[in-house]
Structure formats: structure tokens, C-alpha cells
C-alpha positions, 0 to 999 in steps of 0.5 A: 533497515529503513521500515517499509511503507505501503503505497496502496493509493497507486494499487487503488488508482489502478483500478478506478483510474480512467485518465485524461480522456475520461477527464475531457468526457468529464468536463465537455460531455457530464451535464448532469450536476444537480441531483446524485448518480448513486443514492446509499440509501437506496442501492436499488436504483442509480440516476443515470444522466443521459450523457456517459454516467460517470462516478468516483471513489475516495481513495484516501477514505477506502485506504482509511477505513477498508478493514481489508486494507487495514489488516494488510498494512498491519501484517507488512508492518509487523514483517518489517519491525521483526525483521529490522529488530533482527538486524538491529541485534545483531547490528549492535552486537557487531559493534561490541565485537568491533570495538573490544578488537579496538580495546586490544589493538590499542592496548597491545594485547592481540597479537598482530597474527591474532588481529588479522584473522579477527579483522578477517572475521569482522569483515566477513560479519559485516558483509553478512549482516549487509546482505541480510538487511539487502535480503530483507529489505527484498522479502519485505518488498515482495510481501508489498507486491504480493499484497498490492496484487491481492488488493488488486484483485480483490477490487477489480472483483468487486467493482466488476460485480458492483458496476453490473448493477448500476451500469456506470460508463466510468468509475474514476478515482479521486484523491487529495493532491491527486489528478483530478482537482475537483470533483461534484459531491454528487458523484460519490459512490465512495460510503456504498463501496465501503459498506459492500466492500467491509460486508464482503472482507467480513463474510470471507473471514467467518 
């Protein structure tokens, strides 16, 4: 069974993804480049510019160093590994059962009723362990669903609680090799995300 692998930069993008209107916004109506939206050091207060007040988060940096994300990704990992070292024993010991029914076969020491039904056996083995690793592959992929809705949820949460106070117009998410090509350093609110988002994820586990 191919190990699973975590697609959390599209849950994220859509939380925070405005799309191309918010892209014409960015580029025709932001005049406001100098000085930051968002200061971490004060979190009291947010410079807003006069047109729409526009920010972003670093997806790649919340996937990094979210704890929340990390310990996600660790349970779905560990799901995958135990089930594919399950699959894969009994994979192998498929294989030995195969080939000992070769062994006889080639050296005339099964007999041919003998053989069929053992055959018979062997096919049904085999249809079983596919299913299996189909069955698997389904559970492993509906843990990343259920996990991607809870990340979801727990961002949309947040970032509804966090814009209530500082009233951003627009909250975009920016990426390496994402949408949006370029991005004014000015505008990232990414570090006080993080902080709130960790202070958060570590007040829910006590």
C-alpha cells in the first residue's frame, strides 16, 4: 500500500484564499506599501491603509511550524505505517505460500486434485489481501478528510475571532510556487498567527 501523504496547503488555501478579485483589489486599489498593517510586537493596534486593508499568512510556514498541524500529520502517518507493515506481512507471507505450491507442482508431489483446490485458496488469499490494501487505502484516506475538515474548522475559528480585531477587509494566503507571485513583506501577519494559533492548540491540550 503506497503511504499517504497530507495535502494541508489546499485546507489552508481555503481558508484564507480570496481569488482574483481580491488580486485586481490588491493590485489597482492597495496604495499603502511603506509601513506594516500588522505589528506582532503591538497586537494592540493594526495600521489600516485607507483603501480595503488587505494582509496575508505564509502557508508553508503555518504547515511548518503549527504544532497543531504537526501532531496531525503524525497520527496519519503513524495510521498508514501500521497498516501498510500489516499488508506487507501478510503480502510476504502470501508469496511463501505461492511459491512452496510452485516447489510441488514442479517436483510432482501434489496431486493434480490437490493442486486445484490449493490454487483455488491462493486466489482467494490474494483477492482478500487486495481488497484489504483497497479497504485500507479508504480508511487512511477518510482520517485525512476528517482531519483536514478539523483543521478547517479550527482556522476558520480562529481567523473569525482574530479579524474581529483588526478588521481586515481581506485575509489572502500566500505560498511558494502558489497564486499570487509576489507579496509586500508589509502585509504579513503570518509570526502573530502562529504565536496565537500555538498559545491556542496549547491551552485546548492541558
Amino acid at each position: 500500500m503506497e503511504k499517504q501523504t497530507v495535502n494541508l496547503n489546499t485546507v489552508l488555501l481555503l481558508v484564507v484564499l480570496a481569488g482574483l478579485v481580491v488580486l485586481y483589489i490588491l493590485f489597482f486599489t492597495s496604495q499603502n506599501h511603506g509601513e506594516p498593517r500588522f505589528t506582532s510586537g503591538d497586537s494592540t493596534q493594526a495600521v489600516l491603509p485607507a483603501g480595503p486593508a488587505i494582509v496575508y499568512v505564509n502557508i508553508d510556514s503555518l504547515n511548518e511550524h503549527y504544532e497543531f498541524v504537526k501532531v496531525l500529520k503524525q497520527n496519519l502517518e503513524s495510521t498508514g505505517n501500521r497498516l501498510q507493515r500489516e499488508v506487507l506481512r501478510e503480502q510476504d507471507a502470501l508469496e511463501k505460500e505461492a511459491a512452496e505450491f510452485q516447489r510441488k507442482i514442479s517436483t510432482n508431489s501434489i496431486t493434480e486434485d490437490r493442486a486445484r483446490v490449493v490454487y483455488e485458496e491462493l486466489m482467494m488469499k490474494q483477492q482478500a489481501l487486495m481488497d484489504k490494501k483497497e479497504r485500507y487505502t479508504q480508511q487512511v484516506g477518510e482520517q485525512e478528510f476528517n482531519m483536514n475538515i478539523q483543521l478547517l474548522d479550527t482556522v476558520n475559528s480562529f481567523l473569525a475571532r482574530f479579524n474581529r480585531q483588526f478588521g481586515y477587509d481581506y485575509i489572502l494566503a500566500y505560498r511558494s510556487a502558489g497564486e499570487i507571485l509576489n507579496a509586500n513583506i508589509s502585509l504579513d501577519i503570518t509570526q502573530e498567527v502562529l504565536v496565537q494559533l500555538n498559545r491556542e492548540y496549547s491551552a485546548r491540550k492541558k
